[in-house]
C-alpha positions as CSV (number, residue, x, y, z in Angstrom):
1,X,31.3,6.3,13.6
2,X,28.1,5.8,12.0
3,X,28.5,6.1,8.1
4,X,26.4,8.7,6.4
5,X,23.8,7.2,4.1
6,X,22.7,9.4,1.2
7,X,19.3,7.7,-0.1
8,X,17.2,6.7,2.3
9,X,13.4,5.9,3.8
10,X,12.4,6.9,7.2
11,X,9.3,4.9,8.6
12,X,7.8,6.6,11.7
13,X,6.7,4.0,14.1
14,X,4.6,5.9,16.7
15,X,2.5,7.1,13.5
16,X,2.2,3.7,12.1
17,X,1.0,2.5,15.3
18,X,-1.0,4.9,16.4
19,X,-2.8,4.3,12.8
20,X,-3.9,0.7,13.6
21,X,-5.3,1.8,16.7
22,X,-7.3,4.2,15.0
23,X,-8.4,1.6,12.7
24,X,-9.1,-0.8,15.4
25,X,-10.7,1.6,17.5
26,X,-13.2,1.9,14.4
27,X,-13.5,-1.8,13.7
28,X,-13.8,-3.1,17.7
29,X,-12.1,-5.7,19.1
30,X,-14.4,-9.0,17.9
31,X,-13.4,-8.9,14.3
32,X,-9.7,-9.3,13.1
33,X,-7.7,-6.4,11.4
34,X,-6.1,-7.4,8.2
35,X,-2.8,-4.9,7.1
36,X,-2.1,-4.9,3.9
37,X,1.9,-5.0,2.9
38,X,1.7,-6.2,-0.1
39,X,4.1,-4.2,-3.1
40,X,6.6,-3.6,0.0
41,X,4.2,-2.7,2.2
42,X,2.6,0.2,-0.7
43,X,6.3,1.3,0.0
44,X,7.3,1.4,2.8
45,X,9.0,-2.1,3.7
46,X,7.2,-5.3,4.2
47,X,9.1,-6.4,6.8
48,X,9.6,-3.3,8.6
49,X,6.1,-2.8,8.5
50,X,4.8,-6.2,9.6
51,X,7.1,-6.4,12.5
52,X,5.6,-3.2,13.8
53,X,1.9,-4.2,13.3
54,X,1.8,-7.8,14.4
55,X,3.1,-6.1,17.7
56,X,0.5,-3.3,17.4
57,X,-2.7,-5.6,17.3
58,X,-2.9,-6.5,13.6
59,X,-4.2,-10.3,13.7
60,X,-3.6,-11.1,10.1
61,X,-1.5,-9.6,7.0
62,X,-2.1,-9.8,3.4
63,X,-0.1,-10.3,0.6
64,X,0.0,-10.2,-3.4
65,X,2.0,-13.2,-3.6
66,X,3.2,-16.4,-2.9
67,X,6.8,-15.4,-2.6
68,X,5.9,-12.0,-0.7
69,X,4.1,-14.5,1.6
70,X,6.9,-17.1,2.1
71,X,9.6,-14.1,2.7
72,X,7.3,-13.3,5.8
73,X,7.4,-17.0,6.5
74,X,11.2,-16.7,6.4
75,X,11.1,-13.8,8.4
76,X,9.7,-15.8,11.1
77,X,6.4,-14.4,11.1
78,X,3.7,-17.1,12.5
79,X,0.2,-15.1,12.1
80,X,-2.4,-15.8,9.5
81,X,-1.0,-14.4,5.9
82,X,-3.7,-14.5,2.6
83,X,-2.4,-14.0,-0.6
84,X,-5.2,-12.2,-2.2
85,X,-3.4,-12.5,-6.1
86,X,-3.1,-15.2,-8.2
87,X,-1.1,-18.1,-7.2
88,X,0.0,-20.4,-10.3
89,X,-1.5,-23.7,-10.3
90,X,2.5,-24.7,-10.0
91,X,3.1,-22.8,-7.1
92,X,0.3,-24.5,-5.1
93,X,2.1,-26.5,-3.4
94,X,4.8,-23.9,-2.0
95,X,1.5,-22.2,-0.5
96,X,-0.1,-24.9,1.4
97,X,3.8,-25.9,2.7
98,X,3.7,-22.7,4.2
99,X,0.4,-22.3,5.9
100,X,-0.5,-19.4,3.3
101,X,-4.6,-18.4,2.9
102,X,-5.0,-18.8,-0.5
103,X,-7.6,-16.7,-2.9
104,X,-9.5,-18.6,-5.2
105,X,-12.0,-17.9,-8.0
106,X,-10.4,-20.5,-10.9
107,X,-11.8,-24.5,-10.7
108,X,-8.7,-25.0,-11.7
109,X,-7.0,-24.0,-8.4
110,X,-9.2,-26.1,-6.2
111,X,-8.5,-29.6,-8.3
112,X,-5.0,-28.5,-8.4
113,X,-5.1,-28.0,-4.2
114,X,-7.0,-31.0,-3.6
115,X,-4.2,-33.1,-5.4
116,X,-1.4,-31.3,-3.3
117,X,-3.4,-31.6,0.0
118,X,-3.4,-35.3,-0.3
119,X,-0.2,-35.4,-1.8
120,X,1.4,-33.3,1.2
121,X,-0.9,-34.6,4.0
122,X,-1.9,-31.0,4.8
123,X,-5.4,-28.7,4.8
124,X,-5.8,-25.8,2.5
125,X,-8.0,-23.1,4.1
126,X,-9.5,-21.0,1.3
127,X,-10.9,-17.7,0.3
128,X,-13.5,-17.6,-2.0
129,X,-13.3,-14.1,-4.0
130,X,-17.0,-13.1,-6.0
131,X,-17.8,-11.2,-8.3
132,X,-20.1,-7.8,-7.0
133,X,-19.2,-5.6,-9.4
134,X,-15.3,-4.9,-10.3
135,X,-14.9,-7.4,-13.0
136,X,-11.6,-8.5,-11.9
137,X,-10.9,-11.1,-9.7
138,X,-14.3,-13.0,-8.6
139,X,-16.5,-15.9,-8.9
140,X,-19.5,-14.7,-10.7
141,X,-23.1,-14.8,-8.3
142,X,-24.6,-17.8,-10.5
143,X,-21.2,-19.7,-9.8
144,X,-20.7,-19.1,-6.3
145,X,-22.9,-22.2,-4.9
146,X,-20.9,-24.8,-7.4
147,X,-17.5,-23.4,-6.6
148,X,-18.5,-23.6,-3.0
149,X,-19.9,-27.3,-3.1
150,X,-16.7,-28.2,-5.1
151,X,-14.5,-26.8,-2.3
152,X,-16.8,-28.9,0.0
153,X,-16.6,-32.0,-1.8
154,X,-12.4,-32.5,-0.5
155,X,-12.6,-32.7,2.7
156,X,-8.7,-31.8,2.3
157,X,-10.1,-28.3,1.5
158,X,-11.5,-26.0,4.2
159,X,-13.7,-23.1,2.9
160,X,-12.6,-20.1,5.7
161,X,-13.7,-17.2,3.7
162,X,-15.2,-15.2,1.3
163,X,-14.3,-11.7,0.2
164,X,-14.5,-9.5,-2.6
165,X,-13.9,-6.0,-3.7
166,X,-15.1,-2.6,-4.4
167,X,-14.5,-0.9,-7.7
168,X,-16.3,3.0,-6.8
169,X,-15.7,4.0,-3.0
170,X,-12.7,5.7,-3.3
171,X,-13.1,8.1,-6.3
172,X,-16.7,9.5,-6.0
173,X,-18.7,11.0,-3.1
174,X,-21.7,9.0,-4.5
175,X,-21.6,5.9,-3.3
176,X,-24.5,4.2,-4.9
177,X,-22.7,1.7,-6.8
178,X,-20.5,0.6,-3.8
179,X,-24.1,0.3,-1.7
180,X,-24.7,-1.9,-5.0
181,X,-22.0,-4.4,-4.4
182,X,-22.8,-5.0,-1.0
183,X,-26.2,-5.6,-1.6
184,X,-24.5,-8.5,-4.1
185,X,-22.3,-9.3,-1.3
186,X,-25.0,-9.7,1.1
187,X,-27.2,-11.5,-1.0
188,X,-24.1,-14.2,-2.2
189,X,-23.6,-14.6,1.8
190,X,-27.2,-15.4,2.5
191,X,-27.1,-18.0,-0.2
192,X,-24.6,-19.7,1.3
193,X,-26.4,-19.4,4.3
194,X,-29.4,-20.9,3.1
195,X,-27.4,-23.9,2.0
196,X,-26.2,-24.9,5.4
197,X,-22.4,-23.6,3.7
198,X,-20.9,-21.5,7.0
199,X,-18.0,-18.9,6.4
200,X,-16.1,-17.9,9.1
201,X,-14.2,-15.4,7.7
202,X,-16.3,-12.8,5.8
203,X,-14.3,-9.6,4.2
204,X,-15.0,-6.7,2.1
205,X,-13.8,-3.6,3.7
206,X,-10.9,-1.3,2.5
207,X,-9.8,1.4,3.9
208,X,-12.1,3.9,2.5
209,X,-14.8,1.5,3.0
210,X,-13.8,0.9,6.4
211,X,-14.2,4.5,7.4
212,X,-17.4,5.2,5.9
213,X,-19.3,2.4,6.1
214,X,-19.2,0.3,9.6
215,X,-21.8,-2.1,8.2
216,X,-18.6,-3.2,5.5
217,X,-16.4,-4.8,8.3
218,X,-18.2,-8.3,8.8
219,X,-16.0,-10.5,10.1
220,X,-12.4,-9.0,9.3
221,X,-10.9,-5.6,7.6
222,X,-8.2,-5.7,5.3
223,X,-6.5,-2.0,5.6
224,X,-4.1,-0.9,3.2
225,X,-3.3,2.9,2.6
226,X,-4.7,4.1,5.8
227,X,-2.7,2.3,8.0
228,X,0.4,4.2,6.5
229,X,-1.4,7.2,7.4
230,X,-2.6,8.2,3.6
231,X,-6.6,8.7,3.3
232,X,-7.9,7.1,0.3
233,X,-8.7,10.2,-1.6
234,X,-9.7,13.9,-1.1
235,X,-13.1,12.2,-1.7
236,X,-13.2,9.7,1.7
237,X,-12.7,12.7,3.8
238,X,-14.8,14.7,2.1
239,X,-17.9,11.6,2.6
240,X,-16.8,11.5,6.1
241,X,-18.0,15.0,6.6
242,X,-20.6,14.8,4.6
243,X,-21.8,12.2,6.5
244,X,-21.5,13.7,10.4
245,X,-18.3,11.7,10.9
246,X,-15.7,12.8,12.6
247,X,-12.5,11.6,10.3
248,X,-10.0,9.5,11.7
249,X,-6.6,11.0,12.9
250,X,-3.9,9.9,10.1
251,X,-0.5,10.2,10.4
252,X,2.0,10.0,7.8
253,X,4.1,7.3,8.4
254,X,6.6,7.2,5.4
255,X,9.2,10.3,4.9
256,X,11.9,10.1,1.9
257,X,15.4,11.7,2.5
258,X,18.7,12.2,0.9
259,X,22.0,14.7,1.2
260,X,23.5,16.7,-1.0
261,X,26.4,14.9,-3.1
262,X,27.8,18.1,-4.5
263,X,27.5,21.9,-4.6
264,X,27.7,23.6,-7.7
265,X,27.8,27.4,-8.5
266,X,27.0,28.1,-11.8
267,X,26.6,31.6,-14.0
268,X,23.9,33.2,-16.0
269,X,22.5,31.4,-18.8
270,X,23.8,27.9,-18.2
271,X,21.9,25.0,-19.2
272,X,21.3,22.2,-16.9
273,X,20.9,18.6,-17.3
274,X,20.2,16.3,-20.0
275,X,17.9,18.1,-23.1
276,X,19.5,21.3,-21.6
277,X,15.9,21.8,-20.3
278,X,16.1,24.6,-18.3
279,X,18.7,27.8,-18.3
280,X,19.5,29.8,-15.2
281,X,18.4,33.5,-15.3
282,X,20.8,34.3,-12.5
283,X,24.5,32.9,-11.3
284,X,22.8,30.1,-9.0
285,X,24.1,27.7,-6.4
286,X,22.5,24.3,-7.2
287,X,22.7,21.2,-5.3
288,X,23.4,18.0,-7.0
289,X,21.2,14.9,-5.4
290,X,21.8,11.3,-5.8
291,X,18.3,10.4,-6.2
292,X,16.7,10.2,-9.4
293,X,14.1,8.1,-11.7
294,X,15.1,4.8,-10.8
295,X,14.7,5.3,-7.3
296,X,10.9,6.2,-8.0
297,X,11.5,10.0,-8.3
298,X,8.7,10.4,-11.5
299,X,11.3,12.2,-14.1
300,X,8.0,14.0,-15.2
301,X,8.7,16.1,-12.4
302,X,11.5,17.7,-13.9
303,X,11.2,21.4,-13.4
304,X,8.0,21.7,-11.6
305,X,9.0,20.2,-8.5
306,X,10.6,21.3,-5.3
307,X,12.9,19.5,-2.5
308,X,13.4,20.9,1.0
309,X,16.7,21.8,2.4
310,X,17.3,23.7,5.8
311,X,13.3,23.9,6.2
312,X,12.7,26.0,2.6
313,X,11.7,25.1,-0.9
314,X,14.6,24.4,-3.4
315,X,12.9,24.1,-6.8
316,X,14.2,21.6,-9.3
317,X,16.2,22.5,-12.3
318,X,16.3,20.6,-15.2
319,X,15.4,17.3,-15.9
320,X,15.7,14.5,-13.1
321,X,18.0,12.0,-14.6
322,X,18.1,7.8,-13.5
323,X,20.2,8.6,-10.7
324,X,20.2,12.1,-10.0
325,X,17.9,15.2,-9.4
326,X,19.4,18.9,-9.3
327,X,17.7,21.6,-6.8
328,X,18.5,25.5,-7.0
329,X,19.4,26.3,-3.4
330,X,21.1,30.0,-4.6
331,X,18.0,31.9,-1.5
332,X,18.8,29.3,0.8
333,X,21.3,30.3,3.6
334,X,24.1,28.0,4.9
335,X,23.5,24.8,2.8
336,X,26.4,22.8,3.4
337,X,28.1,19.8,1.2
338,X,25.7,16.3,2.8
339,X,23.0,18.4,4.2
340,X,20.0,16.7,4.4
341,X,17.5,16.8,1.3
342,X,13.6,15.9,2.0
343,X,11.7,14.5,-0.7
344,X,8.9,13.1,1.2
345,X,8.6,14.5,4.6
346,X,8.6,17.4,7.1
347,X,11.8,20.2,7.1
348,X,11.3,22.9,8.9
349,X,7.9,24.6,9.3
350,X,7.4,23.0,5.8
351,X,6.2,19.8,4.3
352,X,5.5,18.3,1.1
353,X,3.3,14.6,1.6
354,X,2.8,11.9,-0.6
355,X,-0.5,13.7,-1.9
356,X,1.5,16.6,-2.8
357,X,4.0,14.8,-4.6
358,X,1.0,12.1,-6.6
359,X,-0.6,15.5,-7.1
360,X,2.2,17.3,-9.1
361,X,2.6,14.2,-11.3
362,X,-1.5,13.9,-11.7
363,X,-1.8,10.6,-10.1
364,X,-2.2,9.0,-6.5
365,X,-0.9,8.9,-3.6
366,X,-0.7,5.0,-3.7
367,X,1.8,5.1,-6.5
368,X,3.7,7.9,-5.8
369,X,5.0,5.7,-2.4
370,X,4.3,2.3,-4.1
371,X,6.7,3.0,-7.0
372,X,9.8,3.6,-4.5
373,X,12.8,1.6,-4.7
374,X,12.4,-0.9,-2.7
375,X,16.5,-1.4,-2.5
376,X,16.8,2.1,-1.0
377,X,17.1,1.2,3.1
378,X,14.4,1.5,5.2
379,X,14.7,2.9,9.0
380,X,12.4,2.7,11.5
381,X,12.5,5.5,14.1
């Protein structure tokens, strides 16, 4: 008999496939499609997740990481991975052992490579990030020809791409400053260009950018949030029909479940939970849940918030503690000890998304899946 888990992550594979295609029926089929699984896959498990997309069409997958890049190394997966973070001029060496693209924007990264090359016998292939406009990562437009001649210099070093990324896409409907930073992009490329220094791989796209702006996908997309079938923001949709386009068909791909661990009637005027923040004003059935902040569940969601049981709303009560979360299921007919308990995820006629739940806590919908626990098991169905 299958035991009952209580805490769980559901990952919808027909939804996460059918989001590549959608992505790589925007793209075509010349340049590559990048997925992004870095931070567990925004969530949703990096394994899980890569297993499903390198059979789905993705040609490459990126990471934040060395070691989230040497786990899918472990994992036995043989495609092209970049590690668009920092990699620690120590931890070098561990990236060209394992065939890892590596990011690059510090000089001292490329002496450091070009003494491991040697050392290991081995060729680095490199991504040159620049500066357009996000002042964070990035080689600054003056810089970009000496960094590239310095790359060119070791012939243990192989230049393969340059990338960068945009600060203002996602959050506005006014994309003036994005069209900015690829008119910086542009202008860096054609430099290069001009002095004979050919990229292969040229990427800027992110999802958002990806939608709106076909001219962004060069030679490669990197997707991230919209392959897990979460749009950017209200805003990309809203550009999309602003602009004539008919918006891609997402589909959620994450859902976040649990059971009840206890049933609890209690009378008029009790207080419940920890700072006794909230008091019944009738004898209430409430459900005890063994999900809480440490899972991800944002504790400032105490009391506003709502779960779904048997396909209705069962609003929280009281404060969501480290470990558990209390719902008041007193209108809700038949809840039974174990019954299922949907934090993210469709019960019913009803559902509450990842926007929904990023929008009771004021932020986005990236964190509110990011931030899950990544120990809490994932299932692919």
């Amino acid at each position: 008999m299958k035991k009952k888990i209580f805490n769980w992550i559901e990952l919808d594979r027909s939804a996460l496939e059918h989001n590549i295609q959608q992505f790589r029926n925007l793209i075509g089929t010349k340049r590559k499609l990048l997925a992004m699984v870095k931070a567990n896959a925004y969530g949703h498990g990096m394994f899980e997740v890569a297993g499903i997309a390198c059979n789905s069409g993705v040609d490459w997958l990126g990471v934040q990481s060395v070691e989230e890049g040497i786990s899918l190394r472990r994992e036995g997966f043989e495609c092209p991975i970049l590690v668009v973070g920092y990699i620690p001029l120590d931890d070098l060496e561990k990236a060209v052992k394992n065939d890892l693209r590596i990011t690059v924007y510090n000089p001292e990264s490329i002496d450091k490579l070009g003494k491991v090359c040697r050392k290991l016998g081995k060729k680095a292939f490199l991504h040159l990030k620049v500066e357009t406009g996000t002042y964070r990562q990035g080689v600054e437009k003056r810089d970009v020809l000496p960094f590239a001649d310095r790359v060119r210099r070791d012939p243990q070093l192989v230049l393969e791409g340059v990338s960068s990324h945009f600060a203002n896409i996602e959050d506005t409907t006014d994309h003036t400053y994005a069209r900015r930073q690829l008119h910086n992009y542009h202008s860096i490329i054609q430099n290069l260009k001009e002095h004979k220094i050919n990229i292969l791989v040229k990427h800027f796209s992110c999802s958002a950018a990806a939608i709106l702006f076909s001219e962004t996908h060069f030679d490669m997309a990197r997707i991230g949030i919209g392959i897990y079938g979460l749009w950017p923001s209200k805003e990309t949709y809203l550009s999309c029909l602003q602009q004539d386009q008919q918006p891609l068909s997402l589909k959620p791909v994450l859902s976040w479940k649990a059971r009840i661990a206890q049933l609890k009637k209690v009378p008029k005027g009790a207080m419940i939970g920890y700072g006794c923040t909230y008091k019944t004003g009738r004898e209430s059935l409430l459900a005890v849940v063994p999900v809480g902040y440490y899972d991800g569940y944002p504790r400032n969601l105490s009391n506003p918030s709502y779960v779904l049981v048997n396909g209705e709303r069962a609003p929280l009560r009281g404060r969501v503690a480290m470990n558990f979360l209390v719902a008041d299921v007193t209108d809700i007919s038949g809840v039974r000890l174990e019954d299922k308990v949907v934090l993210i995820g469709k019960s019913g006629d009803d559902t509450i998304s990842a926007d929904s739940l990023a929008g009771w806590q004021g932020t986005i919908n990236y964190e509110a899946v990011t931030r899950i626990n990544p120990f809490i098991p994932r299932i692919v169905v």
